[in-house]
C-alpha positions in Angstrom: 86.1 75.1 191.4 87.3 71.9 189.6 91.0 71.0 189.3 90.9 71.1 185.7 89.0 74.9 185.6 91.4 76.4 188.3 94.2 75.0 185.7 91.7 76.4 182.5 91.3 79.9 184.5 95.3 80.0 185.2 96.0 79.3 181.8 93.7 82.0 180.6 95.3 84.5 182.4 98.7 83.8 181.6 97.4 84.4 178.0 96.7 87.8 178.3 99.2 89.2 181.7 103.0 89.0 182.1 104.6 87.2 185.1 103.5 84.8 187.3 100.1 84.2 188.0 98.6 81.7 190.5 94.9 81.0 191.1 94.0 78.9 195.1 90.7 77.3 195.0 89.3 75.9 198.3 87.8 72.7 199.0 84.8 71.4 200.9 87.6 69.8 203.8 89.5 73.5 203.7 92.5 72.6 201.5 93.0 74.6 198.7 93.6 73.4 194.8 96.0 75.0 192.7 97.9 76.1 189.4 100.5 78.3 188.8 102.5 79.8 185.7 104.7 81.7 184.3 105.6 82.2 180.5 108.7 80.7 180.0 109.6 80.6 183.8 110.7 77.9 185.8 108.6 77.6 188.9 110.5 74.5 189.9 112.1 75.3 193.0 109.3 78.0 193.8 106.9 75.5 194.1 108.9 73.4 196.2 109.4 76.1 198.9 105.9 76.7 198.7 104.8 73.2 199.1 107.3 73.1 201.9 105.8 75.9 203.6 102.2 75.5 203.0 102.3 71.5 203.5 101.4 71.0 200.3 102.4 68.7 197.3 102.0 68.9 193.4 104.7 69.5 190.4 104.6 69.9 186.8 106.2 71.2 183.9 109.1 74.0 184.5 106.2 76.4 183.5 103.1 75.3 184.4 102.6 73.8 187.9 99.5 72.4 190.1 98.7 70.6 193.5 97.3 71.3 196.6 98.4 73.0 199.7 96.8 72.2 203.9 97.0 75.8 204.5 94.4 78.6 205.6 93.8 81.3 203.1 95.6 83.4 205.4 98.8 81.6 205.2 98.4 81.3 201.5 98.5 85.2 201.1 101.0 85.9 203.6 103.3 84.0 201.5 102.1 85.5 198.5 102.6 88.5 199.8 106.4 87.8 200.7 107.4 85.8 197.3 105.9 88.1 194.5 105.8 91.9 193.9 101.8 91.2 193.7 98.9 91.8 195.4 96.4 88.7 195.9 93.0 90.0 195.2 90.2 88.9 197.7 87.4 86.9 197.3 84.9 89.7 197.3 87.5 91.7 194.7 87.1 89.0 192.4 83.1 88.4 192.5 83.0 92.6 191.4 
């Protein structure tokens, strides 16, 4: 997925769901693209701890962030796991 749909697709979301909402998209050298909001939030220091973590880089506005992350999927949603009160779907969840 292209930079500017994985920012589209985010965007989208946070239209019609509450919270924070973050969509990873992987690239051919196995670095993963993203975006992340949150209405009226301020994913500042969020996304610097998770850049930190997942040796990635990228910034915004307070709101509405994007980058990209050198990080296995697997390290991606083990830190999901521990910084939200969500669930990260899977791949195969998200094809249904």
């Amino acid at each position: 997925m292209e930079a500017g749909s994985v920012q589209k697709l985010t965007d989208a979301i946070l239209q019609v769901c509450k919270g924070r909402c973050a969509v990873f998209s992987r690239n051919a050298d196995g670095s993963y693209k993203y975006a992340m909001g949150e209405k009226d939030g301020d994913l500042r220091q969020f996304t610097k701890e998770m850049n930190a973590v997942l040796n990635g880089r990228g910034g915004g506005k307070p709101f509405f962030v994007q980058g990209s992350v050198q990080a296995s999927e697997k390290e991606i949603r083990a830190f999901s796991k521990i910084n939200s009160n969500c669930s990260v779907p899977s791949q195969k969840h998200l094809a249904e």
